[in-house]
C-alpha positions as a Markdown table, in Angstrom:
| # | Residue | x | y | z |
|---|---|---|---|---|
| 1 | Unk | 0.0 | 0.0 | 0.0 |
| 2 | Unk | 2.8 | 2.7 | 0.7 |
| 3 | Unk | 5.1 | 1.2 | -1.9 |
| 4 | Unk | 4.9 | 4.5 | -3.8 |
| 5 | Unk | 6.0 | 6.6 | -1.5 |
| 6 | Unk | 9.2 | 8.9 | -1.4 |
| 7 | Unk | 10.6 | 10.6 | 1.5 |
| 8 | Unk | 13.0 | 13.1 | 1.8 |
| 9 | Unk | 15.0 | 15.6 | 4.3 |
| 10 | Unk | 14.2 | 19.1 | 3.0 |
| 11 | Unk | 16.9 | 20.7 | 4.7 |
| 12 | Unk | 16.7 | 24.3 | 3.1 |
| 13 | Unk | 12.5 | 24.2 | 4.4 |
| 14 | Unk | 13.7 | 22.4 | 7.7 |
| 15 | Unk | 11.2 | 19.8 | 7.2 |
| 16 | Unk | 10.5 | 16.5 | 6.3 |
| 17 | Unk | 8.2 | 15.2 | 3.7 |
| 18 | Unk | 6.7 | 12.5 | 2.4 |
| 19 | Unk | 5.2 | 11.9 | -1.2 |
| 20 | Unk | 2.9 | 10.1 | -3.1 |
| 21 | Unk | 3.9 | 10.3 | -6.4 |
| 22 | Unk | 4.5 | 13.8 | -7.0 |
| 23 | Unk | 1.8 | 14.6 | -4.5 |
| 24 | Unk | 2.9 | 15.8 | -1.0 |
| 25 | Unk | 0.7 | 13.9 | 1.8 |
| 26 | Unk | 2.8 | 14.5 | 5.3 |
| 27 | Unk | 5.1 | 16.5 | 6.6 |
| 28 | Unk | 7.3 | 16.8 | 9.7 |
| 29 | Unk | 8.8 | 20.8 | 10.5 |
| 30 | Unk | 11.9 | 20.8 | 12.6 |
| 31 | Unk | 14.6 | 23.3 | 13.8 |
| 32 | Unk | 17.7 | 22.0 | 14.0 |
| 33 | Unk | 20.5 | 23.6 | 16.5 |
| 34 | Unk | 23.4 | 21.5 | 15.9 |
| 35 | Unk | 23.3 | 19.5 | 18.6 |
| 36 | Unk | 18.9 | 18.5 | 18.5 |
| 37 | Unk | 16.4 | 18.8 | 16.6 |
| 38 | Unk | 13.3 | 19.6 | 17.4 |
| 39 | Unk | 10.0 | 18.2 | 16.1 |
| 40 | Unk | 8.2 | 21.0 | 15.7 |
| 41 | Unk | 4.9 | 19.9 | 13.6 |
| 42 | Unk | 3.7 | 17.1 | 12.2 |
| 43 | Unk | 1.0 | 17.9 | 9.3 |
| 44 | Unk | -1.2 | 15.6 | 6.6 |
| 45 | Unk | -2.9 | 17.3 | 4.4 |
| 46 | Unk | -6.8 | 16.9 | 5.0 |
| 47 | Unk | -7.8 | 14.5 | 2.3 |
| 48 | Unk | -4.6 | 11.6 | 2.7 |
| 49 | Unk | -5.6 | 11.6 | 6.6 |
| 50 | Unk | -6.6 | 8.6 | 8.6 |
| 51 | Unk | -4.2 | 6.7 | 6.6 |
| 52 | Unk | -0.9 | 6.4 | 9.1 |
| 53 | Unk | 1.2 | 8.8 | 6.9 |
| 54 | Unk | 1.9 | 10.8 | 9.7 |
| 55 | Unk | 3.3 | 7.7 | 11.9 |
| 56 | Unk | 5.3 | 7.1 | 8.4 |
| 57 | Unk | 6.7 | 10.5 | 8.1 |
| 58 | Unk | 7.5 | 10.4 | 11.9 |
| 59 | Unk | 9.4 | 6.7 | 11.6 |
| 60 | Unk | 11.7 | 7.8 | 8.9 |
| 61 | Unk | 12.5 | 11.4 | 10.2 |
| 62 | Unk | 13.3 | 9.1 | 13.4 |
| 63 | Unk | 15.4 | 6.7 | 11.5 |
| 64 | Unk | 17.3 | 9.3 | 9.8 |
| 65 | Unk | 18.4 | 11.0 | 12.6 |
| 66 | Unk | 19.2 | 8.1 | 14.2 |
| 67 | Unk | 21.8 | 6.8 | 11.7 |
| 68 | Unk | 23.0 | 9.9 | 11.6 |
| 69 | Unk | 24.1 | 9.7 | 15.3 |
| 70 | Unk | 24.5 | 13.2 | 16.0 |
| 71 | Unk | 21.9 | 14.7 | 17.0 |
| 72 | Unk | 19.5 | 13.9 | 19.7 |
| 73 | Unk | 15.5 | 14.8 | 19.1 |
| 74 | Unk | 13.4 | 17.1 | 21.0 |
| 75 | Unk | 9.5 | 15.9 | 20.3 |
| 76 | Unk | 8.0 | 19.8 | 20.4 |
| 77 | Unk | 4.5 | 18.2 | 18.7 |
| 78 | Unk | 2.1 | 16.6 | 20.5 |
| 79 | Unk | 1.5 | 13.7 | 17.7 |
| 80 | Unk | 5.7 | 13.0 | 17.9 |
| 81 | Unk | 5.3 | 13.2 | 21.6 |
| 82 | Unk | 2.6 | 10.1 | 21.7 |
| 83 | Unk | 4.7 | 8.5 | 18.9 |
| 84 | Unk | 7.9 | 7.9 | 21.5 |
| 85 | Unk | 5.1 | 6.7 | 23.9 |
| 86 | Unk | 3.9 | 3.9 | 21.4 |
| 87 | Unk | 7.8 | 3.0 | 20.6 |
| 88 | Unk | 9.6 | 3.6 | 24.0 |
| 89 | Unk | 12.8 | 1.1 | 22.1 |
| 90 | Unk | 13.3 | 4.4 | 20.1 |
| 91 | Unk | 13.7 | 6.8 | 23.6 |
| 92 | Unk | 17.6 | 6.7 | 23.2 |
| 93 | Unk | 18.1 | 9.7 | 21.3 |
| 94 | Unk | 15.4 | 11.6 | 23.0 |
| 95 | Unk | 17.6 | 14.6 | 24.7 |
| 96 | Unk | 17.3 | 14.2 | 28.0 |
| 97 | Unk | 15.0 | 16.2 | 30.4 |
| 98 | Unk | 16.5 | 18.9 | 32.7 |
């Protein structure tokens, strides 16, 4: 079902997005500081919701910083926020609290 999808890191938009085609269905803003980035909004547009491209967009952005390896995340969104909660074997590069 999501065969046909294309993510990418839009780093000049700070965001993250996720395609259908040539058709834009999720998106992730960030700001990034060097040392975190923060998940700063995670957006469908109306008429592809209901259909877990937000979870998608949120796993890869996840997955990308994490092979990276230097950064740590900051989950500024409330939807990234219950995302860590439904995959706690993803906290580690959470920043920590303080």
């Amino acid at each position: 079902m999501h065969d046909d999808l294309r993510f990418e890191n839009e780093v000049d938009s700070s965001r993250y997005t996720l395609h259908r085609g040539d058709v834009l269905v999720s998106a992730l803003d960030y700001r990034d500081d060097g040392r975190s980035v923060s998940l700063t909004r995670a957006f469908t547009v109306p008429t592809f919701r209901g259909q877990g491209y937000a979870e998608i967009v949120v796993e890869r952005a996840v997955a990308d910083l994490e092979s990276r390896g230097d950064r740590t995340v900051i989950p500024m969104c409330w939807y990234v926020g219950e995302w860590f909660e439904k995959h706690p074997e993803r906290a580690g590069i959470l920043a920590p609290r303080g």
